[in-house]
C-alpha positions as CSV (number, residue, x, y, z in Angstrom):
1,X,92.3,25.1,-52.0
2,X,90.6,23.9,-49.1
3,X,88.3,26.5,-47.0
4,X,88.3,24.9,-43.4
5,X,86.4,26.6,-40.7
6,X,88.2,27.7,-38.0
7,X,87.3,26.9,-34.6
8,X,84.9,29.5,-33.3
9,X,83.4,29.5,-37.1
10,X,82.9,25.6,-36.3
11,X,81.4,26.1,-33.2
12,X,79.2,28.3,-33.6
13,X,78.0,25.8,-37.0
14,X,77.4,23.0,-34.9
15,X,75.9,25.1,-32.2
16,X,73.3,26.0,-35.2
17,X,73.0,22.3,-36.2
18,X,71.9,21.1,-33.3
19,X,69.5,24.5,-32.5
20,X,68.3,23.8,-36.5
21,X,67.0,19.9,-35.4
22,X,65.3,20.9,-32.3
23,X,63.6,24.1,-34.1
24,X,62.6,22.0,-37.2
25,X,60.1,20.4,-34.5
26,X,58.2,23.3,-34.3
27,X,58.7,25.7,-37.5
28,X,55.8,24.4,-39.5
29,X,53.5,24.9,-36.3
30,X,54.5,28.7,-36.1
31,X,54.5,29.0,-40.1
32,X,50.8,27.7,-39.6
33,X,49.8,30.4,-37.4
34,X,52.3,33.2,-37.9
35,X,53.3,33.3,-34.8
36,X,56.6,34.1,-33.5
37,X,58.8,31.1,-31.8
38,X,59.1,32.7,-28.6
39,X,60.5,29.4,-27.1
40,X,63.1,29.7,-30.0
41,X,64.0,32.9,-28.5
42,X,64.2,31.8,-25.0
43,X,66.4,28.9,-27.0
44,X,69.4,31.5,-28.4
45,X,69.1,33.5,-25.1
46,X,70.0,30.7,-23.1
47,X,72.9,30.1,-25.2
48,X,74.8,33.3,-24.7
49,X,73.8,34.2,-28.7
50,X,72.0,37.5,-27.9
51,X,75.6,39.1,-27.8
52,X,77.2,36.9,-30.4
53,X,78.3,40.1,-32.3
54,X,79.3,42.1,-29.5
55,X,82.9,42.3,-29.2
56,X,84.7,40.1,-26.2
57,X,85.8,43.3,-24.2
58,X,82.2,44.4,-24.2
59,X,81.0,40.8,-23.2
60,X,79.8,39.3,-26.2
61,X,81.3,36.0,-28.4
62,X,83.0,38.8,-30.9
63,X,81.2,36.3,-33.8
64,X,82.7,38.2,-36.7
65,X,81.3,37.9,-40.8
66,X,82.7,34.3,-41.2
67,X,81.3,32.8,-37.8
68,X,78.1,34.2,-38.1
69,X,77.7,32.9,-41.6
70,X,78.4,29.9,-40.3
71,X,75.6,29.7,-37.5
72,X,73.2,31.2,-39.6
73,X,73.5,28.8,-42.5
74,X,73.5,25.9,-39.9
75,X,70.3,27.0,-38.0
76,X,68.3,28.3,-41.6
77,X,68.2,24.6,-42.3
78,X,65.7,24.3,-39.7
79,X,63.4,27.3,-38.7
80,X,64.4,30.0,-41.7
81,X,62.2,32.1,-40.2
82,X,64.0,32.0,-36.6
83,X,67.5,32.4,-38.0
84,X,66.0,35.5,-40.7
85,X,64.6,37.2,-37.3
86,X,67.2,37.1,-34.8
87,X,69.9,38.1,-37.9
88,X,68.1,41.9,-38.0
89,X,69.3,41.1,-33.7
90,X,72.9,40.7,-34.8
91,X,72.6,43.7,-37.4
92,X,71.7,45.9,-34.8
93,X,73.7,44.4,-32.1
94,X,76.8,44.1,-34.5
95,X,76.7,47.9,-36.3
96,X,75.9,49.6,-33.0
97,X,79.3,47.9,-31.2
98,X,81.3,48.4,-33.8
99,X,80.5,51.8,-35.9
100,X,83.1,54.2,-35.1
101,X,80.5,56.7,-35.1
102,X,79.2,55.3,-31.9
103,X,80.7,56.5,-28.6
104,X,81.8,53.8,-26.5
105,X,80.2,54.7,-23.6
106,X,77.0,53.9,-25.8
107,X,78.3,51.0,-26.7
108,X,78.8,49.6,-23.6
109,X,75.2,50.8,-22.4
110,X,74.0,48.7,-25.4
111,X,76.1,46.3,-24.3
112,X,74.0,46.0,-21.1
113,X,71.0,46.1,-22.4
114,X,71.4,43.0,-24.8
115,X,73.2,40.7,-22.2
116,X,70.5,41.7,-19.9
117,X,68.5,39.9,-22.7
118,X,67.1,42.7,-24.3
119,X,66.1,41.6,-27.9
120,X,66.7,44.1,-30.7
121,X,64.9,44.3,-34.2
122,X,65.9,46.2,-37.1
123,X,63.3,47.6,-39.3
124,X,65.0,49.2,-42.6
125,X,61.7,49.1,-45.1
126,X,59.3,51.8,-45.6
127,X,56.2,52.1,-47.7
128,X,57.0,53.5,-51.4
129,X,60.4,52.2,-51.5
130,X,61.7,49.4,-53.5
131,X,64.4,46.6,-53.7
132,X,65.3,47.6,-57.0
133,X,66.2,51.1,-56.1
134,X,68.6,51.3,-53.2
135,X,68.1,55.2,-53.7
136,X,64.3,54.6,-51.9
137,X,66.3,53.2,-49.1
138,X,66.8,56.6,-47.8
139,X,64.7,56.9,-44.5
140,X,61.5,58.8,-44.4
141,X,60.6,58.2,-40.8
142,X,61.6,61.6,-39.1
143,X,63.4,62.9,-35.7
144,X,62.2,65.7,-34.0
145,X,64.7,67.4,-31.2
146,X,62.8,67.5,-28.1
147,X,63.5,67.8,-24.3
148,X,65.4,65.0,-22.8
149,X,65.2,63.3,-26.6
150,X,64.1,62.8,-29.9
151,X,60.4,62.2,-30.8
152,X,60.2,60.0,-33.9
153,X,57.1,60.0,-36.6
154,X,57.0,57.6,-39.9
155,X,55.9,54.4,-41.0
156,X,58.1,50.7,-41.2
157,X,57.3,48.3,-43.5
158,X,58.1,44.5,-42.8
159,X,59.0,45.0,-39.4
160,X,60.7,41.5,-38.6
161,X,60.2,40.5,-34.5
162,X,58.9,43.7,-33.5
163,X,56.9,42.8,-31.1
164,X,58.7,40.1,-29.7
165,X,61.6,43.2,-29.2
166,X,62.0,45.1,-26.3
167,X,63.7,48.1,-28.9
168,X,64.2,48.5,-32.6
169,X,67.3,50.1,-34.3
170,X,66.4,52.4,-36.2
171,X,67.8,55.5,-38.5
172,X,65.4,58.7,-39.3
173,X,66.1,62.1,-41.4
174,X,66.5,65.1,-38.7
175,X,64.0,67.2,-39.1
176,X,64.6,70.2,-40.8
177,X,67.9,69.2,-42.2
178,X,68.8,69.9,-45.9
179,X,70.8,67.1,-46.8
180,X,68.2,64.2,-47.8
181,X,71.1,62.3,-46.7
182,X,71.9,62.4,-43.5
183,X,70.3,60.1,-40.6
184,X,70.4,59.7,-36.4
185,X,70.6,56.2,-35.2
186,X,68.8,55.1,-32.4
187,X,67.3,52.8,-30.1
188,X,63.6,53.0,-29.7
189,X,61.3,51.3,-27.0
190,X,59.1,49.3,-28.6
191,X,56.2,49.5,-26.2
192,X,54.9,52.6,-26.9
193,X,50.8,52.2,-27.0
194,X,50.0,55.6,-27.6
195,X,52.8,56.1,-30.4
196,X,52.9,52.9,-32.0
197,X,50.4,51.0,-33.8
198,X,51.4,47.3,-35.2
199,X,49.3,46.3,-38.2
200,X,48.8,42.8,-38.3
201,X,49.2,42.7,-42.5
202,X,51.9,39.6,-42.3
203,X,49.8,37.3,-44.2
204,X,52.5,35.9,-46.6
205,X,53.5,33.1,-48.8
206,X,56.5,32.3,-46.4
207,X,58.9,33.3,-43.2
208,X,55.3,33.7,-41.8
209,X,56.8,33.4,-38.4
210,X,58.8,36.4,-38.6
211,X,55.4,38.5,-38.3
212,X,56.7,41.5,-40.2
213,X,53.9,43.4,-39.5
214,X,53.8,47.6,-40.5
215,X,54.5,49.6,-38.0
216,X,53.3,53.2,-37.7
217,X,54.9,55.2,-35.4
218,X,53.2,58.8,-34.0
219,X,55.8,60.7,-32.5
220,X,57.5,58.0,-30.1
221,X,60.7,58.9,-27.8
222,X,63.6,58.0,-27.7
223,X,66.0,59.0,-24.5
224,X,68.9,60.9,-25.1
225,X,71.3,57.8,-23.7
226,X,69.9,55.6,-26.4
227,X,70.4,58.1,-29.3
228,X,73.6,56.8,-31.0
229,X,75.0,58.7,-33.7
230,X,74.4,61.2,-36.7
231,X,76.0,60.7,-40.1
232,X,75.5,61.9,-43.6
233,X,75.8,59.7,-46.8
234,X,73.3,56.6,-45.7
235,X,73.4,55.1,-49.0
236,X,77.7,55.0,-48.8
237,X,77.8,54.3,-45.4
238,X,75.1,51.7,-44.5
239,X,74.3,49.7,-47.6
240,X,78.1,49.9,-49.1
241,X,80.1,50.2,-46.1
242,X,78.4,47.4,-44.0
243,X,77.0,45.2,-47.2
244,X,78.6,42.4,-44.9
245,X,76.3,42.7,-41.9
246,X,73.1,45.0,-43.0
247,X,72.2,42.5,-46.1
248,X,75.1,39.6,-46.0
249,X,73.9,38.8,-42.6
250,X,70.3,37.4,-43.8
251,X,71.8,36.2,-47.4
252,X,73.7,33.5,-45.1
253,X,69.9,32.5,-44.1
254,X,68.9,31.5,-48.1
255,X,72.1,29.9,-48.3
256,X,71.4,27.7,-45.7
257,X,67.5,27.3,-47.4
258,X,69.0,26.9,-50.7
259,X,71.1,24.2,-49.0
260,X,68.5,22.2,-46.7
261,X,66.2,22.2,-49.9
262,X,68.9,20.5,-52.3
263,X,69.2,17.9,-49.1
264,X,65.5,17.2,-49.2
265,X,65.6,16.5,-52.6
266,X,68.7,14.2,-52.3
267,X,67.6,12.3,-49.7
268,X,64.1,11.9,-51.5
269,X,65.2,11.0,-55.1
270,X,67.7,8.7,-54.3
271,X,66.0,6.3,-51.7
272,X,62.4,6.4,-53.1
273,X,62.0,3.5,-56.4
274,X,59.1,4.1,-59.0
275,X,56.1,1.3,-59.3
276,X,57.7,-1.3,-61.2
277,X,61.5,-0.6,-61.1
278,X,64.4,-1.0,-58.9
279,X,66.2,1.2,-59.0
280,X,65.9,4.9,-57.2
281,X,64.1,7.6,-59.0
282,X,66.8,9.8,-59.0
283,X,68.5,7.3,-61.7
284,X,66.3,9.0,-63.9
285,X,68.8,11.3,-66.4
286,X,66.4,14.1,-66.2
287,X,66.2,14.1,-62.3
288,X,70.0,13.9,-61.8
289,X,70.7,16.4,-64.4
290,X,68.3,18.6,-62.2
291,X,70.0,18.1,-58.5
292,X,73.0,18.4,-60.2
293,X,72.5,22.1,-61.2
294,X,70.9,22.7,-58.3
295,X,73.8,21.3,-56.3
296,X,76.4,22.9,-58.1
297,X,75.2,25.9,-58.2
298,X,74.4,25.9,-54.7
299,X,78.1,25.2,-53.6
300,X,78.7,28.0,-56.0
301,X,77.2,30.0,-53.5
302,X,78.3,29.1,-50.3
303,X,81.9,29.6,-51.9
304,X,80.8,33.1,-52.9
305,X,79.5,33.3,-50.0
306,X,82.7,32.6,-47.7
307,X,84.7,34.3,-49.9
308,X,82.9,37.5,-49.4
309,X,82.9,36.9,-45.6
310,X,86.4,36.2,-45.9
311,X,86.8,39.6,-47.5
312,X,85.4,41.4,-45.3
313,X,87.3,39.7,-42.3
314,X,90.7,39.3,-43.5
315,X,91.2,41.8,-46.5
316,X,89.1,44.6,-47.3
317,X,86.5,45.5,-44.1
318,X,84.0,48.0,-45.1
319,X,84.6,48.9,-48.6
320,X,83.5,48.7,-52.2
321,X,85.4,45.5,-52.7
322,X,83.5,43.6,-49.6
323,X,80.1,44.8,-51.3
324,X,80.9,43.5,-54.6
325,X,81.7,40.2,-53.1
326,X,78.3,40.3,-51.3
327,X,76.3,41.6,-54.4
328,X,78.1,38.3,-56.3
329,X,77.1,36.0,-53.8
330,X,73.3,37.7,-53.1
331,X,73.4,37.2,-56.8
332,X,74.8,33.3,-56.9
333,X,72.3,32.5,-54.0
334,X,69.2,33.9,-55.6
335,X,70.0,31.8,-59.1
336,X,70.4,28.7,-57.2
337,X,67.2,28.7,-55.3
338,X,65.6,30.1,-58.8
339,X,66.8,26.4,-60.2
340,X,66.1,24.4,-56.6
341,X,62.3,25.9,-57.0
342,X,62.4,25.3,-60.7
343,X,64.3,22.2,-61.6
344,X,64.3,20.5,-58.4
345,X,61.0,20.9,-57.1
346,X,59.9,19.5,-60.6
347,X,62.1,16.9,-60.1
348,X,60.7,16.1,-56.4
349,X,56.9,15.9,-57.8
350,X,54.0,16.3,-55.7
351,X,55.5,14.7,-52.7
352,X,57.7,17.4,-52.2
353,X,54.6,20.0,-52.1
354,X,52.7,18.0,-49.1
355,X,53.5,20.7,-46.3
356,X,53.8,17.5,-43.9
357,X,57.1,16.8,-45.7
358,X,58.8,19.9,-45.0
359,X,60.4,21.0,-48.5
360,X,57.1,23.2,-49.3
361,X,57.8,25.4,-46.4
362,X,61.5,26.1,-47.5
363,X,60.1,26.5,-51.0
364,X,58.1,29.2,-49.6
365,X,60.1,31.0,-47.5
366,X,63.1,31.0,-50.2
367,X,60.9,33.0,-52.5
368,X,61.7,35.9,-50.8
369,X,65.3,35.7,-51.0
370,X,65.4,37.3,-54.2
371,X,63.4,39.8,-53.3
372,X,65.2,40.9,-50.0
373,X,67.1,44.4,-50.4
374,X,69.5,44.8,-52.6
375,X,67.5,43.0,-54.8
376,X,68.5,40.0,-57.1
377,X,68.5,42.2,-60.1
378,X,70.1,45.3,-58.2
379,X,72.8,42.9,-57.3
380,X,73.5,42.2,-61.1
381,X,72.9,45.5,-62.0
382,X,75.4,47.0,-59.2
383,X,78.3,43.8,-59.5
384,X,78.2,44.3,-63.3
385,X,78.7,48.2,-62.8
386,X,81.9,47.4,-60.7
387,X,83.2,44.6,-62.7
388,X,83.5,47.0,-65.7
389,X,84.6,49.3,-63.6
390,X,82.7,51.8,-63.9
391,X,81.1,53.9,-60.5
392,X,77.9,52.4,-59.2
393,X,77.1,55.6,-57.4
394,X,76.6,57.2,-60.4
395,X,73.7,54.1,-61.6
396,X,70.1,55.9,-62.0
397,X,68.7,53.7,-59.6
398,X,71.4,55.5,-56.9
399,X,70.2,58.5,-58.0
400,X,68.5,60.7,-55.0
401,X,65.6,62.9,-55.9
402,X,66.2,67.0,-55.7
């Protein structure tokens, strides 16, 4: 079987390549001083790439699952950080022009917004929940009906590009509504001095540059035209339903890691000799043994990882199948960094922990790809659940609070 791009999918890759080896020149710079690669920004805007998810008839490239997996694993393999950031941009960009709960006449307002080069970021954590428990994902920021609007009160966690973002999508709990499980979208300005307060807590082992700062927001409003929909079931519809942009999105990011790290270490093993010998250190049985389950099990991956994408274009869309093939491939991708960052950083020695060289800064910034919701274990937990088939929804960890 041979899984060819097909010609958008390939465009958009090299567009990423090429982006990837002109970011790499600065990435360590910005991971230095957490600061956010504005010129990066400036970078994808100038390329059209702002509405690579919006469909063509509202402007956009139309980039579906399979091309954006396809930029984003290009460009990870040189600014992580960049490609982790602007994916919560597609999320947002992507879910809000294609939800059926959106009207289109918000859509195409959007629409405007983002081709005007309005940046978008999509905060999802708050404080209290966790990874492990995709019940906790349930928002606890609040919307208040007000005139003209909704007035918006909580606290983000991890709040990737916010203040490089004009607005942030966003979902929050009505106020005063019984069901623990229903949310209004929207789109809120960002630059709200007297409503919003950015802590500067980013002070992480890696994707430093993302500054994903907490945000705490004090009754902020959001206009009526960029309120976009209301729907009950978040859990069902947002981390089920759309597995393939809300979290597959930024699992293509620690593919592409997972893969610029295993091309480090090739490149590395096999032209640098030991003192005394001829031959490359990666002769060595122990070292080859060690890129070789880090290779294989990092092609493992990407083919989960198309596969799923390919599901959710071609086959199934939103459903329960297209999430299991993303919880497989979350799952696959996590294991192989676990083994690049085990086996193969043993393997590259010391050299490969000088931050001059590069690897370290992948190393860093892939530890948190196990950690990134639905966590690694959640993903086992929840893809073992289905493939015995029995219901995930009815897991503990799915399990919503009276």
């Amino acid at each position: 079987m041979d899984f060819q791009l097909d010609h958008q999918s390939q465009e958009l890759a090299d567009l990423g390549a090429a982006l990837a080896a002109d970011f790499a020149a600065n990435a360590a710079t910005h991971d230095l001083e957490a600061t956010t690669a504005v010129e990066h920004l400036d970078r994808l805007r100038d390329a059209d790439l702002f509405g690579v998810a919006l469909p063509r008839h509202l402007g956009g490239r139309g980039a579906r699952t399979t091309q954006w997996l396809a930029f984003v694993e290009a460009l990870a393999q040189g600014d992580a950080a960049t490609a982790l950031g602007f994916n919560m941009h597609y999320v947002a960009t992507r879910i809000i022009s294609t939800l059926d709960a959106v009207p289109e006449e918000t859509k195409e307002r959007v629409a405007k917004l983002v081709l005007g080069g309005a940046l978008i970021c999509a905060p999802l954590s708050e404080p209290a929940a966790s990874s492990l428990l995709p019940a906790t994902y349930l928002p606890s920021l609040s919307a208040r009906r007000v005139d003209g609007g909704l007035e918006v009160t909580g606290t983000k966690m991890f709040a990737s590009y916010w203040e490089a973002s004009e607005y942030a999508f966003m979902f929050a709990h009505p106020e005063g509504d019984p069901d623990p499980t229903r949310v209004v979208g929207f789109l809120m300005p960002t630059d709200q001095p007297d409503a919003v307060t950015v802590i500067d807590d980013w002070d992480t082992l890696g994707m430093r540059s993302t500054r994903s700062n907490q945000v705490r927001i004090d009754r902020a409003f959001v206009p009526d035209e960029l309120v976009l929909c209301e729907f009950d079931d978040f859990l069902g519809n947002w981390i089920v339903a759309q597995a393939h942009i809300a979290w597959g999105g930024y699992t293509g990011c620690y593919l592409g890691l997972a893969e610029g790290m295993v091309k480090w270490l090739q490149t590395s093993l096999s032209g640098r000799a030991a003192k005394g010998f001829a031959q490359p250190t990666g002769y060595h049985p122990t070292i080859s043994s060690a890129i070789g389950h880090a290779s294989a099990q990092t092609e493992a991956a990407r083919l989960l990882m198309y596969q799923a994408a390919w599901e959710a274009d071609e086959r199934s869309g939103p459903s329960i199948a297209t999430c299991y093939a993303f919880l497989r491939a979350k799952l696959m991708v996590g294991t192989a960094i676990h083994t690049i960052s085990t086996l193969g950083t043993t393997a590259g020695g010391l050299n490969s922990l000088m931050r001059s060289r590069g690897y370290e800064r992948m190393l860093r910034d892939a530890t948190t790809g196990a950690i990134m919701p639905p966590n690694m274990f959640a993903c086992a937990e929840m893809s073992g659940l289905i493939s015995m088939g029995l219901d995930p929804s009815q897991a503990p960890s799915l399990q919503v609070a009276p």
